[in-house]
N, C-alpha and C positions, 0 to 999 in steps of 0.2 A: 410745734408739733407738725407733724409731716404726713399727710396720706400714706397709709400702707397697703391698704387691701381693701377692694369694696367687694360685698357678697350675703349672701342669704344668713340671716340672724344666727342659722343653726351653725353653720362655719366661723361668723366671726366672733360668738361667744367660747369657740373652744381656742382659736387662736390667740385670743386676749390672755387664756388662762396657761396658753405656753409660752407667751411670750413673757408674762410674767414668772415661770418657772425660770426661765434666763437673765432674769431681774430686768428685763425691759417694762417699764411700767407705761403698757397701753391702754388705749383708751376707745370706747366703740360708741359711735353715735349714732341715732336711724338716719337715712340719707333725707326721707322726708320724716320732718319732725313735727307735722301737722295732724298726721294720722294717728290715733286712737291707739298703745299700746296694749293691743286686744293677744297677744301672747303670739304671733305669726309666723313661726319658726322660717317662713319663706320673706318676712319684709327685711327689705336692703337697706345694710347698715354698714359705714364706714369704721374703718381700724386706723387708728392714727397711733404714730409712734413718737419719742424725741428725737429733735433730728439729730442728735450726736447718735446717737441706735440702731438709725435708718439703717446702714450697712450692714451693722452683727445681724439683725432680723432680716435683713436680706440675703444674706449669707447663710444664715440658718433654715429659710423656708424655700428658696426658691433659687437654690444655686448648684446644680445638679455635682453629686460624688461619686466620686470616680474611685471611691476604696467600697462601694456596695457589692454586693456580690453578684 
């Protein structure tokens, strides 16, 4: 598995849920996993991907298109 995106819980639980719409089966961990799951839509939690995937999810979130309007 490969780091893909670190950022605030509310970001990388919707990213998980697209990248799995693309059949990338990700995965999100808290960055500190010592701290209390007290529901913190702002605690920082890593998105890891397989690294055969790395690229399509690459591709797909953060590769700017040039057919947008």
């Amino acid at each position: 598995m490969k780091l893909f995106f670190t950022g605030p819980v509310v970001k990388t639980e919707l990213l998980v849920v697209m990248l799995e719409k693309h059949d990338i089966a990700a995965t999100q961990k808290f960055v500190d996993a010592t701290l209390p799951d007290d529901d913190d839509l702002n605690r920082l939690a890593n998105v890891f991907v397989p690294d055969e995937d790395f690229e399509k999810a690459n591709q797909l979130f953060f590769t700017e298109r040039g057919d947008e309007l």
